[in-house]
C-alpha positions in Angstrom: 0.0 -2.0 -26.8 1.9 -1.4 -24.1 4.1 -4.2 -21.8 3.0 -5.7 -18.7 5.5 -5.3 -16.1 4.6 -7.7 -13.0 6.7 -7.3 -9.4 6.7 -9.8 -6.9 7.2 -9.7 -3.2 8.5 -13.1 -3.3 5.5 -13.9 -1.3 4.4 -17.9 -1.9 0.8 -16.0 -1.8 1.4 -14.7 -4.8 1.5 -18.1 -6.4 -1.4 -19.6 -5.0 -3.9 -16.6 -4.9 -2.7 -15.5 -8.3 -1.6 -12.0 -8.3 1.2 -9.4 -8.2 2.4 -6.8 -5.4 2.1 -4.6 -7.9 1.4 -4.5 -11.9 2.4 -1.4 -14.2 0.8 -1.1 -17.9 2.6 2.3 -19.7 2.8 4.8 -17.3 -0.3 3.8 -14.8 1.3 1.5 -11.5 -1.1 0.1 -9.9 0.0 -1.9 -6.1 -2.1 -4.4 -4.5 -3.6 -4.4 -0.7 -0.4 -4.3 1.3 -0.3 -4.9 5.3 2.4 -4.5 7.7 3.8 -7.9 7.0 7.7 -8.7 6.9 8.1 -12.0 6.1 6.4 -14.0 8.8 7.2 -11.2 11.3 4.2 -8.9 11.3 6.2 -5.2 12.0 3.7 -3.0 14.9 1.5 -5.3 16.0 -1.5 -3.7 18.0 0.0 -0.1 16.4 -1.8 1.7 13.5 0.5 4.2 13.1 3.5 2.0 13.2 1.2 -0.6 10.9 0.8 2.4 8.5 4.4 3.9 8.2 5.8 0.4 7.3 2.7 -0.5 4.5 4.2 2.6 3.1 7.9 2.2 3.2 6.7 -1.6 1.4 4.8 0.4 -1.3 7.2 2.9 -1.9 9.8 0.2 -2.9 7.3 -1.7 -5.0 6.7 1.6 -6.9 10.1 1.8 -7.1 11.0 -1.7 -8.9 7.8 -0.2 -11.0 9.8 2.6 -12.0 7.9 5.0 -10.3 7.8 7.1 -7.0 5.5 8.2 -4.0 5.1 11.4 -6.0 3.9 9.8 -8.7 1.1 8.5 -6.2 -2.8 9.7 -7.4 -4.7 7.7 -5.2 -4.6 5.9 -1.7 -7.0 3.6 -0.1 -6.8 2.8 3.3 -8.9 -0.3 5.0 -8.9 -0.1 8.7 -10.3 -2.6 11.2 -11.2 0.8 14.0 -12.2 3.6 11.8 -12.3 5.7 15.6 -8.3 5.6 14.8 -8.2 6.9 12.1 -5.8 9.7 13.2 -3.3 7.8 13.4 -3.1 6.0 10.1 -3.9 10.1 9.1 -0.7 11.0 10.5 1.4 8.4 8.8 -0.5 9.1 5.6 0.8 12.9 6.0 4.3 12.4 6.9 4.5 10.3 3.8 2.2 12.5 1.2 2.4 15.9 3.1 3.3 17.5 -0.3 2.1 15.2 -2.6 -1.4 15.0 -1.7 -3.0 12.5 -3.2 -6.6 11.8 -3.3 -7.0 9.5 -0.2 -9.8 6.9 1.3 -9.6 5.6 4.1 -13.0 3.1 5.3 -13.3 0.6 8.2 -14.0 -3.0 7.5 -15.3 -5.5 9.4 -11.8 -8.0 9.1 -8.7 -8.0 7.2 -6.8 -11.8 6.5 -5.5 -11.8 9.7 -7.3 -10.5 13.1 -3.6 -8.8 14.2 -3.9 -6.6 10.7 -5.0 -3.6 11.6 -4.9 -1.6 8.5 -4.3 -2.5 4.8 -3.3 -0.2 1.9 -3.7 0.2 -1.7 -2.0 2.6 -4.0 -2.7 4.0 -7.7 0.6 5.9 -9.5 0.9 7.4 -12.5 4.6 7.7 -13.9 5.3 11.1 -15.0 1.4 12.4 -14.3 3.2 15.2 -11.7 
């Protein structure tokens, strides 16, 4: 069986909701829904594209206390509040994945936790699957 390796944003969320920033189990990482939240500072607000580049740059160091990369990334899944701008989370999504190219989703929902989120992102990595 293989060991459960939790990481922690240090978030006091994690406590009371009851989950991880990111989980690994043998070689498969997988990161929770991650928004553009620094602290109590949200980072681009009214910005996708900014909103996007710094979800990624949180993920990519999650993956990282996981032990893995963003080449090691199989899956994205992006939730946006204005599907019509979609371009610009696109564009983040490429500068970050250009040559990795994972599979990707990206979906508009109706609301995210807070109304100034404009975009929240999950990843699926596999360590070693490249």
């Amino acid at each position: 069986m293989s060991k459960r390796i939790n990481i922690t944003s240090s978030s006091p969320w994690e406590d009371i909701v009851g989950y991880s920033r990111a989980v690994r189990i043998g070689n498969i990482v997988e990161v929770a829904g991650t928004t553009a939240m620094n602290g109590d500072e949200l980072i681009g607000k009214g910005d996708l594209y900014a909103q996007t580049s710094y979800v990624f740059q949180k993920i990519e160091k999650a993956l990282q206390e996981a032990g893995a990369s963003l080449h090691d990334v199989v899956r994205t899944r992006m939730f946006v509040t204005d599907i019509s701008k979609w371009e610009e989370a696109g564009k983040a999504h490429g500068e970050f994945f250009k040559n990795i190219k994972p599979v990707a989703t990206i979906v508009q929902v109706s609301k995210l936790i807070n109304d100034d989120f404009l975009i929240e992102i999950e990843v699926t990595a596999i360590v070693g699957g490249n």
